[in-house]
N, C-alpha and C positions, 0 to 999 in steps of 0.2 A: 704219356698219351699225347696224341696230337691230334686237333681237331680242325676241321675243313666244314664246310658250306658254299652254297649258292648264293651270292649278294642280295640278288634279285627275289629268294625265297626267304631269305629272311626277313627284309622288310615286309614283305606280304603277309610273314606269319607274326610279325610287329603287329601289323595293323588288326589284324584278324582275332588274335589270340591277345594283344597286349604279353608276350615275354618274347625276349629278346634273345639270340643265341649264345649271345655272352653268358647270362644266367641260366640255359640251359647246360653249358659246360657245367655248371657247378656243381649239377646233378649229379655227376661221376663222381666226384667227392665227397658225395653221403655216405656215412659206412654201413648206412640202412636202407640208403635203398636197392631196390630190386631188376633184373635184369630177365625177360624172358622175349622167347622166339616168339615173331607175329607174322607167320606162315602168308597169312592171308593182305598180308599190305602191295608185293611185289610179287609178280613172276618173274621176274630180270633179275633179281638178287634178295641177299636173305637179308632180312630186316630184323631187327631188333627193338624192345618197347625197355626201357628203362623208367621207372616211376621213383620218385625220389625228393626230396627239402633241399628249394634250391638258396643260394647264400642270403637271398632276401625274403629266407623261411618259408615259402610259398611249395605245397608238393606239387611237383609238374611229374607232365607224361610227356617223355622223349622219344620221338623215333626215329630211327639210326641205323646206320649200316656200317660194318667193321671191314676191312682189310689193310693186313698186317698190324702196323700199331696207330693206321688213322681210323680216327670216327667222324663219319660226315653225317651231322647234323641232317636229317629232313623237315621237320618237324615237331611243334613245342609248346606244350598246350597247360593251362592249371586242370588238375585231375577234377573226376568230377566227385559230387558226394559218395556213389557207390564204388568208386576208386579208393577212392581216401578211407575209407571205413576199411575195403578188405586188405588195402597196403599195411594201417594201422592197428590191425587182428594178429 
């Protein structure tokens, strides 16, 4: 896998959310976490919501777009309580 990003979006979602993109990568390296379509994020292209323990234990919510074998990072957040309970169900 190869992953990409906006510079300028990531610091902003540094600031905003406190995770970094780097630890969002790692997300793809859960073997539990979860990957489903979020129709409703773009109409320019298909987004994807990945939720998942990122390497500094923390469950985030990634969201992402795929083509070929890059994933560009949009955004990257800590799930919230009603996340984390139905990811951990």
């Amino acid at each position: 896998m190869h992953f990409e990003w906006d510079r300028s979006k990531a610091e902003t979602n540094r600031r905003k959310h406190k995770v970094t993109f780097d630890e969002a990568v790692s997300v793809f390296y859960d073997a539990s976490s979860a990957t489903f379509p979020d129709p409703d994020s773009s109409r320019t292209e298909e987004r994807l919501v990945t939720i998942g323990q990122s390497s500094r234990g923390r469950l985030l919510v990634v969201v992402h777009a795929e083509q070929d074998e890059i994933i560009r990072i949009i955004s990257a957040r800590l799930a919230t309580a009603h996340e984390r309970k139905r990811h951990e169900s």
